[in-house]
C-alpha positions in Angstrom: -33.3 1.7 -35.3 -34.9 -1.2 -32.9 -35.7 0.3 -29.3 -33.0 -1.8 -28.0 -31.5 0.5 -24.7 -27.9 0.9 -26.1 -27.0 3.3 -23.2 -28.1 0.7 -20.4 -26.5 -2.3 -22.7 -23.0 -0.1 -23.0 -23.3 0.9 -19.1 -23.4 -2.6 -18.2 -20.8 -3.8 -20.2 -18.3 -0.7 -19.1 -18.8 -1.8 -15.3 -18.2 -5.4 -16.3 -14.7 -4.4 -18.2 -13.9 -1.6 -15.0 -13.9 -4.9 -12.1 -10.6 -6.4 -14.4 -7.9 -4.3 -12.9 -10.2 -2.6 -10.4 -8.0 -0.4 -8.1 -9.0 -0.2 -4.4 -8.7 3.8 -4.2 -12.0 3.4 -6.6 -11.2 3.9 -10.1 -9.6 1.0 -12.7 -6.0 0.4 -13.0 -5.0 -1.9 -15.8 -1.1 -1.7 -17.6 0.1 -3.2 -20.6 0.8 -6.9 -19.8 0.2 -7.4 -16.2 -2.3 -10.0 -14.7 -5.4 -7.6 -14.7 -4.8 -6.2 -18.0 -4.3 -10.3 -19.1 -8.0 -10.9 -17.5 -9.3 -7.9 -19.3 -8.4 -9.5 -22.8 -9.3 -12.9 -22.1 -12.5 -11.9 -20.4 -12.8 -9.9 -23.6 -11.8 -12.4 -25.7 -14.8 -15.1 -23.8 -17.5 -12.4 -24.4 -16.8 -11.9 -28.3 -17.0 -15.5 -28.9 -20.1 -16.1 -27.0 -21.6 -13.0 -29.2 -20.4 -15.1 -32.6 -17.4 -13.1 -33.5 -14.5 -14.9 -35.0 -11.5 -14.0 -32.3 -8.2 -13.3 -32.9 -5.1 -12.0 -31.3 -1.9 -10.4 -33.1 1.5 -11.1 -31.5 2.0 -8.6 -29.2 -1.8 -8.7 -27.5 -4.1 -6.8 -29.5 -7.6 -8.7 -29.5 -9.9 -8.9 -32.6 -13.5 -10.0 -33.1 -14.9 -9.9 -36.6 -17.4 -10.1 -38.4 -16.9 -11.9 -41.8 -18.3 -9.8 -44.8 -20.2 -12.4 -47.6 -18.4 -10.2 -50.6 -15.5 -8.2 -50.2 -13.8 -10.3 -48.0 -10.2 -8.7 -48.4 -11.9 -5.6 -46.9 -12.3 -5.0 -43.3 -14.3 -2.1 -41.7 -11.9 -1.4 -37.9 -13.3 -0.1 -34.6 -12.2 0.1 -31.4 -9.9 1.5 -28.5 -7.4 0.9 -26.2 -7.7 -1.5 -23.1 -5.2 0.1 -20.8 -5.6 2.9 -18.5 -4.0 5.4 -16.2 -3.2 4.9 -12.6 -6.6 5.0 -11.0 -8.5 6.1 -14.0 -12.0 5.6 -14.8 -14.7 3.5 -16.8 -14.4 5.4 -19.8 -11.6 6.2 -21.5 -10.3 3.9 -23.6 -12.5 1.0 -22.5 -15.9 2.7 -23.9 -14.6 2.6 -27.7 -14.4 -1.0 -27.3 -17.7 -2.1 -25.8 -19.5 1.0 -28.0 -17.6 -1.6 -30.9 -18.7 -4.9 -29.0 -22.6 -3.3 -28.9 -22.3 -2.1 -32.4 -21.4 -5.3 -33.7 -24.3 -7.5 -32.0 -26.7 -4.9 -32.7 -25.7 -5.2 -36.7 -25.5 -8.7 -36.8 -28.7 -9.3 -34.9 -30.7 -6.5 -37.1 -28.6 -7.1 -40.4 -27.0 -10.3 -40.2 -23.7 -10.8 -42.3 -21.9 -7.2 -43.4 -20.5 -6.9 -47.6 -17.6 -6.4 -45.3 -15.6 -7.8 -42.7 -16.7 -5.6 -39.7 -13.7 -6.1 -36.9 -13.9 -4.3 -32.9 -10.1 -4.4 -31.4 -9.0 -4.1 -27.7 -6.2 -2.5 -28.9 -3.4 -3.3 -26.2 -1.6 -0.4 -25.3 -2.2 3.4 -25.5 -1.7 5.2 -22.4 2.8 4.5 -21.8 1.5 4.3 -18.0 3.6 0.9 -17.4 6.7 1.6 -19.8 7.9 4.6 -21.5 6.1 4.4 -24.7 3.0 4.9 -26.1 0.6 3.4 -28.6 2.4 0.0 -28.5 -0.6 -1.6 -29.7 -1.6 0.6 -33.0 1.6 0.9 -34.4 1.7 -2.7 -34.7 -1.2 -3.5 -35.8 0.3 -0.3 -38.5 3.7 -2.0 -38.9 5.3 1.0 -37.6 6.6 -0.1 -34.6 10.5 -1.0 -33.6 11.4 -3.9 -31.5 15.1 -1.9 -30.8 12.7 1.0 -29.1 11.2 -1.2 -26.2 13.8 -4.1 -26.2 15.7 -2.4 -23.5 13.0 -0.8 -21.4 12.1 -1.5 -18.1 9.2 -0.8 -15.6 9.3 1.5 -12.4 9.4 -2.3 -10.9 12.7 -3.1 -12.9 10.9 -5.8 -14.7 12.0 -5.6 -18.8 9.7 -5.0 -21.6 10.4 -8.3 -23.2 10.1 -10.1 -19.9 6.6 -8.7 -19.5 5.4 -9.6 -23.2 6.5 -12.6 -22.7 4.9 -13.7 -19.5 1.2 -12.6 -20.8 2.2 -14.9 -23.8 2.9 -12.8 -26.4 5.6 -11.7 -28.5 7.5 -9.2 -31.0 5.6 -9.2 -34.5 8.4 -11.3 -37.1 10.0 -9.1 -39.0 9.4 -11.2 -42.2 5.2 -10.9 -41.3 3.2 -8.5 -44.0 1.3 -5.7 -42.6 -2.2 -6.0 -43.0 -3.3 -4.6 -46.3 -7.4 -5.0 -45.7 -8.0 -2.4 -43.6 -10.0 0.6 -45.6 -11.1 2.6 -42.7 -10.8 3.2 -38.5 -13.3 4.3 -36.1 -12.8 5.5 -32.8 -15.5 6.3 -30.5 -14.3 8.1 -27.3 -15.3 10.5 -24.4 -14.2 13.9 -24.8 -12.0 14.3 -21.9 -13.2 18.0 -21.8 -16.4 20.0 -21.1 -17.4 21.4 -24.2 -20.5 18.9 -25.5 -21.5 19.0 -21.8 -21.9 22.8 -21.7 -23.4 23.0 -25.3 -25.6 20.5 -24.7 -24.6 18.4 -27.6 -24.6 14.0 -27.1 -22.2 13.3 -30.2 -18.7 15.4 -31.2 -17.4 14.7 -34.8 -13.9 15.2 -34.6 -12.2 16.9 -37.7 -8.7 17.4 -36.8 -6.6 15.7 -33.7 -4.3 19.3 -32.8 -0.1 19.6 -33.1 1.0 20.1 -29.9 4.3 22.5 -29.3 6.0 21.8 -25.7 9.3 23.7 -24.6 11.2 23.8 -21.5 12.4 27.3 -21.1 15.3 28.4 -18.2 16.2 31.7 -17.4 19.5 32.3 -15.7 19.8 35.6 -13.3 21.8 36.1 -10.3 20.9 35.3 -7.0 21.6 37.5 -4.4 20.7 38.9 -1.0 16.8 40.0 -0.7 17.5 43.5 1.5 20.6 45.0 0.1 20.3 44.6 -3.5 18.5 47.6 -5.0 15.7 47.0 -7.2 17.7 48.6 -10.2 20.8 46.1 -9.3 18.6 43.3 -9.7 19.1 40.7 -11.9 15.8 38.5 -11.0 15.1 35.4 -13.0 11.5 35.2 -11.3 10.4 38.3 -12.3 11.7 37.8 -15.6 10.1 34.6 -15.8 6.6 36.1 -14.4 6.8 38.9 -17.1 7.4 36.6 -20.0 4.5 34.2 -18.6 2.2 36.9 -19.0 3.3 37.9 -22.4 2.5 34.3 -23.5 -1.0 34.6 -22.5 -1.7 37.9 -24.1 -0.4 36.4 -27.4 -2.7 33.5 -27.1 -5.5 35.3 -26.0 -4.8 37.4 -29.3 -5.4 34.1 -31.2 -8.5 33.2 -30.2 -9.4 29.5 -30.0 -8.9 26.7 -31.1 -5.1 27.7 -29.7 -4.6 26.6 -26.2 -1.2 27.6 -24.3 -0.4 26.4 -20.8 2.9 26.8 -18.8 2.3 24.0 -16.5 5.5 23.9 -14.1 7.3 26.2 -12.7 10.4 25.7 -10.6 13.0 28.2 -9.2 16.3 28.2 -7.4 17.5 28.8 -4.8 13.5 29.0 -3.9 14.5 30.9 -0.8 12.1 33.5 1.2 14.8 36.3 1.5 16.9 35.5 -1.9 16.6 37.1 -5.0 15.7 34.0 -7.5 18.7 33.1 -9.6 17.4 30.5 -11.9 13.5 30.0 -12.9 12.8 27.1 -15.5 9.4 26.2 -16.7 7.2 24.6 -19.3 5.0 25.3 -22.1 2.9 23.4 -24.2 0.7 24.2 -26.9 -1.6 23.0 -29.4 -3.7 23.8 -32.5 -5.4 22.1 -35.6 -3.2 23.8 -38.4 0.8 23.7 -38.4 1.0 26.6 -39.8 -0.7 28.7 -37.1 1.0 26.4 -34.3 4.6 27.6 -36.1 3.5 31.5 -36.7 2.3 31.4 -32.8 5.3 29.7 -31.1 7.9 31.4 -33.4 6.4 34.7 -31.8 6.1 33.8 -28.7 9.9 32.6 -28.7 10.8 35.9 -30.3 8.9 38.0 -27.6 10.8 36.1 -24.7 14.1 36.4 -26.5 13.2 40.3 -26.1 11.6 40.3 -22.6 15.1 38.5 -21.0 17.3 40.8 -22.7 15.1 43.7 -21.4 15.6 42.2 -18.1 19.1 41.4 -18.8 19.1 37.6 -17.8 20.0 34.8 -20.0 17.2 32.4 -21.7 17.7 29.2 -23.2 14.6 27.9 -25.0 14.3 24.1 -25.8 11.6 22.6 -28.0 11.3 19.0 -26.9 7.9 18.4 -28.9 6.8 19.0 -32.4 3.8 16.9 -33.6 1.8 17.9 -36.5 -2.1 18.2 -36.5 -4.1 14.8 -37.7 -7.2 15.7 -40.2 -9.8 12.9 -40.1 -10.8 11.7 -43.2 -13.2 14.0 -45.0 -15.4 11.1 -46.3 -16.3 9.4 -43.2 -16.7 12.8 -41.4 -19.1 13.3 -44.4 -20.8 9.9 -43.5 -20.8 10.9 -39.6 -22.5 14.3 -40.3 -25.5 12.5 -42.7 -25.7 9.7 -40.0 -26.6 11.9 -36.9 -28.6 14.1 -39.0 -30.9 11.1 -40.3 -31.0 9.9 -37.0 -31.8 13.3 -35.3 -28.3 13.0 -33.3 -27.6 16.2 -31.1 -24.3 16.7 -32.4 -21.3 19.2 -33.4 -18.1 19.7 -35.3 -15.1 20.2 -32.9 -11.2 18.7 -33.0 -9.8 17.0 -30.5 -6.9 18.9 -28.0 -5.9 15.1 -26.7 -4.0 12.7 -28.2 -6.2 9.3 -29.5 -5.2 5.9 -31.2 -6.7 7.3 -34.0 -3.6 10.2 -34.6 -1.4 7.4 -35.4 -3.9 5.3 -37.8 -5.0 8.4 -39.7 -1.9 9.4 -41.8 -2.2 5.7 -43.0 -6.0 4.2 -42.6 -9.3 6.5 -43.0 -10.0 7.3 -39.8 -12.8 8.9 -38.2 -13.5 9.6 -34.3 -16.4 10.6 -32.3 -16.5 12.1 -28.8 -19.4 11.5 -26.4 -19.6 14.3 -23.3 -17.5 13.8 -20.1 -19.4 14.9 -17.1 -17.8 18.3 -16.0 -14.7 17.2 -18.4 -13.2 14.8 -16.1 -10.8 12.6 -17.3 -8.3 9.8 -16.1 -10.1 10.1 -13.0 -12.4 7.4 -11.0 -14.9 10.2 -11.4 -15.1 10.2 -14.9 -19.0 9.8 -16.1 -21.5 10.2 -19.2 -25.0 9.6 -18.9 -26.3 6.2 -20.1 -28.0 8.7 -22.7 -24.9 10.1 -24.4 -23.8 6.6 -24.7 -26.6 5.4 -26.5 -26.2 8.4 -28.9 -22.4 7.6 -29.5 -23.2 4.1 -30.1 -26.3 4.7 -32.4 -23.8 7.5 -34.3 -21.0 4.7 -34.8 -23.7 2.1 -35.6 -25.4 4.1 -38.6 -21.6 4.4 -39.8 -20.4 1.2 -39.6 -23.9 0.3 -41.8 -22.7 3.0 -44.6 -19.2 1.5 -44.6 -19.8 -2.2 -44.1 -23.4 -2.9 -45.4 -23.2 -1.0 -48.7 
């Protein structure tokens, strides 16, 4: 490659994208159709047509510049990420898969000129669900896969509908009657990690190989409350402790796993939360995740058997409910293939690893070829203002996605 400064041309580019939805406590807040995440697009929209891409957008908001390919055009070559963000989230996730795209694409073009194949970077509109209660609006229908009767009737925290919104920012449901796009051979997502791991290890590039399941229950136990001095510790019947024992039981089995499985119980709430009353009630949460179903099955079926056990021990009551079940996502083996020999040809720092997040990518794998690559995430911060990664690690994620695109696109 050229010695063009990809990490100073990316940086640049992410600070320009962060001042559309800007939020004053620091970081960037910018939700699916309102006026900042409308400036985003068409500021977006401006810069890809000034670099010579042909533009498009879809009906519902998702923004496309392309590259035309000179012989297979009925093939296109996808990259990109979402546009939206978090409340007061940072300059990186999300917005970095579409400018490493944007800097991908002018770098090829300049260096390569026309692709075989049509070489397209979205700003996909909507990943996050931080406006309305949904999430990945914006790849399910560019997929196909998403229902007009699930959003129709939503609503905002403002009380402003779903349809109102769309509307607004000038765009609209995808007709019914409208084919789903049958050129796409292959997704790329570039992406910070949102953890610590290439940090720690040193590494500039993560290949993803698997998106995990993810496992989340809601778990109550039911006691009796009663007075804290004159009921004997025998008499007790003391959802807390029960909770606290069973808690602890979940960690042992995990630990007893070993990675990649990750268990948290993340909220805890008890009644009647009371200094001098034996707790009653305790309810709280657990999610967990892996890369293979059948581990994430074998590990939660234990665990629910082991807190069946530990409340009847106790003699409370239990009610388990499992409000999440999503399988793992494998990435396509050839272009994981094609991101190994690209980093290793171009002396990338890099390593294998799965992803414990959720990414556009989940939902376009079981249908496109999809690959994704993680760049590090100084100190794994994530949907924070303080989210960072060294111009460096940029440039590597970029150079990585740019030797890819080549393979796919150029050959």
């Amino acid at each position: 490659m050229s010695t063009f400064d990809f990490g100073q041309e990316t940086e640049k580019l992410l600070k320009w994208l962060g001042e559309f939805g800007k939020d004053p406590e620091g970081g960037v807040s910018r939700f699916l159709y309102k006026p900042e995440w409308t400036e985003a697009q068409r500021n977006l929209e401006k810069y890809m047509r000034q670099a010579g891409f042909a533009v498009h957008y879809d009906d519902v908001g998702n923004l496309f510049g392309r590259l035309e390919g000179s012989t297979y055009p009925e093939e296109t070559i996808l990259t990109g990420s979402h546009v939206d963000t978090v409340k007061n989230g940072g300059l990186y996730d999300g917005q970095f898969g579409i400018i490493a795209g944007i800097v991908a694409l002018e770098y090829l073009k300049r260096e390569y000129g026309q692709p075989l194949r049509n070489i397209e970077v979205v700003s996909i509109a909507e990943e996050e669900g931080s406006r309305f209660p949904y999430v990945y609006w914006g790849v399910k229908n560019i997929l196909g896969i998403a229902k007009r009767e699930d959003v129709e009737n939503m609503v905002d925290f403002d009380g402003i509908p779903f349809t109102e919104a769309m509307r607004k920012a000038g765009f609209a449901f995808r007709p019914t009657e409208r084919a789903v796009r049958k050129d796409l051979k292959a997704f790329l997502e570039v992406h910070v990690e949102q953890g610590g791991v290439l940090e720690i290890e040193k590494k500039s590039v993560g290949i993803v190989g698997h998106i995990v399941g993810q496992r989340r229950f809601t778990i109550e136990i039911t006691g009796q409350a009663n007075h804290a001095g004159t009921t004997p510790m025998g008499y007790r019947k003391d959802a807390l402790h029960a909770a606290s024992s069973i808690i602890c039981a979940i960690m042992d089995i995990t630990k007893g796993y070993g990675d990649p499985l990750v268990a948290t119980v993340g909220k805890v709430e008890i009644e009647p939360n009371i200094v001098n009353v034996v707790p009653g009630k305790a309810l709280f949460t657990l999610d967990a995740r892996h890369t293979h179903k059948d581990v994430l099955v074998r590990f939660t079926e234990e665990v629910t058997a082991a807190m069946q056990e530990i409340a009847s021990q106790a003699g409370v009551g239990i009610h388990i409910d499992m409000w999440m079940d999503v399988d793992p996502v494998p990435m396509d083996t050839g272009i994981v293939e094609i991101m190994k020999q690209q980093c290793e040809k171009d002396g990338l720092s890099y390593k294998m690893m799965h992803s414990g997040a959720g990414h556009d990518s989940q939902i376009m794998a079981p249908v496109i070829p999809t690959g994704m690559l993680f760049v590090p995430s100084h100190k794994g911060l994530s949907h924070s203002p303080l989210e960072y990664t060294d111009p460096r690690d940029l440039a590597q994620g970029v150079k990585a996605l740019v030797g890819v695109l080549y393979e796919l696109a150029y050959k």
